[in-house]
C-alpha positions as CSV (number, residue, x, y, z in Angstrom):
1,X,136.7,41.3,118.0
2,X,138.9,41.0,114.7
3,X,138.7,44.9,114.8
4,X,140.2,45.0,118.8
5,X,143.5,42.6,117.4
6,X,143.7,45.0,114.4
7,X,144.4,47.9,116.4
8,X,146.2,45.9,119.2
9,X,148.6,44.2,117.4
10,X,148.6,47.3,114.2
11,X,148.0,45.4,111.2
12,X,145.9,45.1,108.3
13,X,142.8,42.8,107.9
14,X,145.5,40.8,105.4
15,X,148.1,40.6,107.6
16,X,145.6,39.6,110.4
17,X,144.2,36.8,108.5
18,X,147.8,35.8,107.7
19,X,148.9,36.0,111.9
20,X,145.7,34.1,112.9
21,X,146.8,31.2,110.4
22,X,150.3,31.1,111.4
23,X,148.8,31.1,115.3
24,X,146.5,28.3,113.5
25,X,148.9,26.1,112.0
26,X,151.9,27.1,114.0
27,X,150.0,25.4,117.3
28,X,148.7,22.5,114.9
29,X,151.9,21.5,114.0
30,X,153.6,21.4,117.6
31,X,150.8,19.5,118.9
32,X,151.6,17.2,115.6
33,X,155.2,17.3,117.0
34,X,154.8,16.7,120.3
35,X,152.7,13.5,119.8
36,X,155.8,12.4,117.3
37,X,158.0,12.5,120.0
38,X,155.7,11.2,122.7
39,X,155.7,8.0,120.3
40,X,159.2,7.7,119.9
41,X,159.5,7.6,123.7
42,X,157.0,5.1,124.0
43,X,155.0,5.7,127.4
44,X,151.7,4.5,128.8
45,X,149.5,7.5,128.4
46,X,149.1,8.4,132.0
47,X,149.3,11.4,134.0
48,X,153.3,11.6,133.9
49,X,153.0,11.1,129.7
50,X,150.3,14.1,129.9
51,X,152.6,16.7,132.1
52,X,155.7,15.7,129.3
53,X,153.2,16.1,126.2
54,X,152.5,19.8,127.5
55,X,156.1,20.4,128.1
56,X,157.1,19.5,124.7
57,X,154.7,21.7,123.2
58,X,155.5,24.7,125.1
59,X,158.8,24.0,124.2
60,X,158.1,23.9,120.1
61,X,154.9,26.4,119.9
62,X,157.5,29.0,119.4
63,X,159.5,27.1,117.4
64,X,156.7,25.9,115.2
65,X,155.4,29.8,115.1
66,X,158.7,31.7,113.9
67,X,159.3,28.8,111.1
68,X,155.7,28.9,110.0
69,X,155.6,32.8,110.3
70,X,158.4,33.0,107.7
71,X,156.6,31.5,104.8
72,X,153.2,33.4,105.5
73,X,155.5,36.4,105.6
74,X,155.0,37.6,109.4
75,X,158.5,36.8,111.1
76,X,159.0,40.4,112.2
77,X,155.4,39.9,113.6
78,X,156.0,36.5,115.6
79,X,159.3,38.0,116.4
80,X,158.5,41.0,118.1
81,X,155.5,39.1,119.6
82,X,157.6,35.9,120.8
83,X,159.8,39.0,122.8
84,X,157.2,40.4,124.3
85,X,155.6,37.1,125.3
86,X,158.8,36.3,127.2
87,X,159.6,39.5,128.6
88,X,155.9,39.2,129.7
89,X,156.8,35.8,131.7
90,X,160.0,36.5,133.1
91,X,162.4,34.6,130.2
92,X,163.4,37.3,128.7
93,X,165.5,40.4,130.6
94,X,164.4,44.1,129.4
């Protein structure tokens, strides 16, 4: 599996440990984030508090990803892959 993402993504088994750990800690932290600002607004947890958590963090994965990226050393990485991603979904024109 680690061997596929290697050759898909063309980088080293370094740099691949350092990408998985940015995905890693990148995604921990806007979870983290998310919840910080779900308190802040201070709403029941129901479904409507559930459909604005998941917002939020799709809104700061990325965020959380490039500033992450740049102290494992991977922002041309996250970069190049955030582009993609949104070419991929329609966000961002070719």
């Amino acid at each position: 599996m680690f061997e596929k993402l290697k050759a898909k993504w063309g980088v080293s088994a370094l740099q691949l440990v350092l990408v998985l750990c940015t995905f890693a800690i990148g995604g921990s932290l806007s979870g983290f984030g998310a919840k910080k600002v779900m308190t802040l607004l201070s709403w029941e947890k129901n479904i409507l508090w559930w459909i604005v958590y998941i917002v939020v963090v799709t809104f700061l994965w990325p965020l959380c990803v490039l500033t992450v990226s740049i102290f494992f050393g991977q922002f041309n990485f996250f970069q190049s892959y955030l582009k993609k991603l949104g070419r991929k979904i329609g966000i961002i024109s070719k």
